[in-house]
N, C-alpha and C positions, 0 to 999 in steps of 0.2 A: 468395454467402456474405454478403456483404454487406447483401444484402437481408432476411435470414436475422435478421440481429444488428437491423437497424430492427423488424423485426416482434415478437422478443424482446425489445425495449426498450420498446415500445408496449403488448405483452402485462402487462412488469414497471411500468412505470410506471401506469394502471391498477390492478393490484394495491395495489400497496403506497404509490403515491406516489413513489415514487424516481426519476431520471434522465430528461428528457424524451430522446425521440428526435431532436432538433434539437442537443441536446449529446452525443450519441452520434457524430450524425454528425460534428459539430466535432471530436473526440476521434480518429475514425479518420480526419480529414482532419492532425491536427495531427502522428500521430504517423507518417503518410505523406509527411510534408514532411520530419519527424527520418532516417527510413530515407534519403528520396533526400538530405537533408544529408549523413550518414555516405559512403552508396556516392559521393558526388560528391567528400569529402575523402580517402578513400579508393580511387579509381578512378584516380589518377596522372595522369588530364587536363589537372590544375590546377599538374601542377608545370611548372617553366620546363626549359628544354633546356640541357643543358650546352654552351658556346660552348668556345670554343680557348683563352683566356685564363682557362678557369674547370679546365682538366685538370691535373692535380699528376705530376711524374714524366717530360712530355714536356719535354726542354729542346733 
Protein backbone atom coordinates (compact mmCIF):
# COMPACT_ATOMS: atom_id res chain seq x y z
CA UNK A 1 0.00 0.00 0.00
CA UNK A 2 2.55 1.92 0.66
CA UNK A 3 4.16 1.67 -2.24
CA UNK A 4 0.98 2.54 -3.97
CA UNK A 5 0.80 6.06 -2.27
CA UNK A 6 4.96 6.66 -3.35
CA UNK A 7 3.95 5.97 -6.83
CA UNK A 8 0.80 8.31 -6.52
CA UNK A 9 2.90 10.93 -5.23
CA UNK A 10 5.43 10.86 -8.03
CA UNK A 11 2.48 10.56 -10.56
CA UNK A 12 0.85 13.93 -8.60
CA UNK A 13 4.02 15.65 -8.20
CA UNK A 14 4.71 15.63 -11.86
CA UNK A 15 1.62 16.81 -12.63
CA UNK A 16 0.86 19.51 -10.91
CA UNK A 17 4.10 20.39 -8.89
CA UNK A 18 2.66 19.52 -5.48
CA UNK A 19 4.40 17.23 -2.76
CA UNK A 20 7.60 15.43 -3.57
CA UNK A 21 7.61 11.72 -2.63
CA UNK A 22 10.53 12.18 -0.07
CA UNK A 23 7.92 14.10 1.94
CA UNK A 24 5.37 11.71 1.66
CA UNK A 25 7.44 9.36 2.93
CA UNK A 26 8.39 11.62 5.84
CA UNK A 27 4.73 12.27 6.56
CA UNK A 28 3.70 8.36 6.74
CA UNK A 29 6.93 7.86 8.72
CA UNK A 30 5.93 10.88 11.24
CA UNK A 31 2.55 9.83 11.63
CA UNK A 32 3.63 6.06 12.39
CA UNK A 33 5.77 7.28 15.22
CA UNK A 34 2.27 9.30 16.53
CA UNK A 35 0.19 5.85 16.18
CA UNK A 36 3.05 3.71 18.09
CA UNK A 37 3.19 7.04 20.72
CA UNK A 38 -0.60 6.66 21.43
CA UNK A 39 -0.78 2.61 21.59
CA UNK A 40 2.45 2.85 23.66
CA UNK A 41 0.69 5.57 26.33
CA UNK A 42 -2.09 3.70 26.03
CA UNK A 43 -0.98 0.04 26.12
CA UNK A 44 -0.58 0.01 30.20
CA UNK A 45 3.04 -1.14 29.91
CA UNK A 46 4.29 2.09 31.08
CA UNK A 47 2.33 2.24 34.06
CA UNK A 48 4.09 1.24 37.51
CA UNK A 49 2.67 -1.67 39.66
CA UNK A 50 0.75 -1.19 42.64
CA UNK A 51 3.17 -1.95 45.75
CA UNK A 52 1.58 -2.78 49.39
CA UNK A 53 1.95 0.67 50.60
CA UNK A 54 0.16 2.10 47.58
CA UNK A 55 -3.43 -0.15 48.43
CA UNK A 56 -6.22 1.90 50.23
CA UNK A 57 -8.80 -0.16 52.49
CA UNK A 58 -6.10 -3.06 53.42
CA UNK A 59 -5.23 -2.12 57.18
Amino acid sequence: MIDQLMILAEAGEHATGGVTPPMVGIGVFVIMLILLGITYLTGGTNQRKRGDSDRHGDH
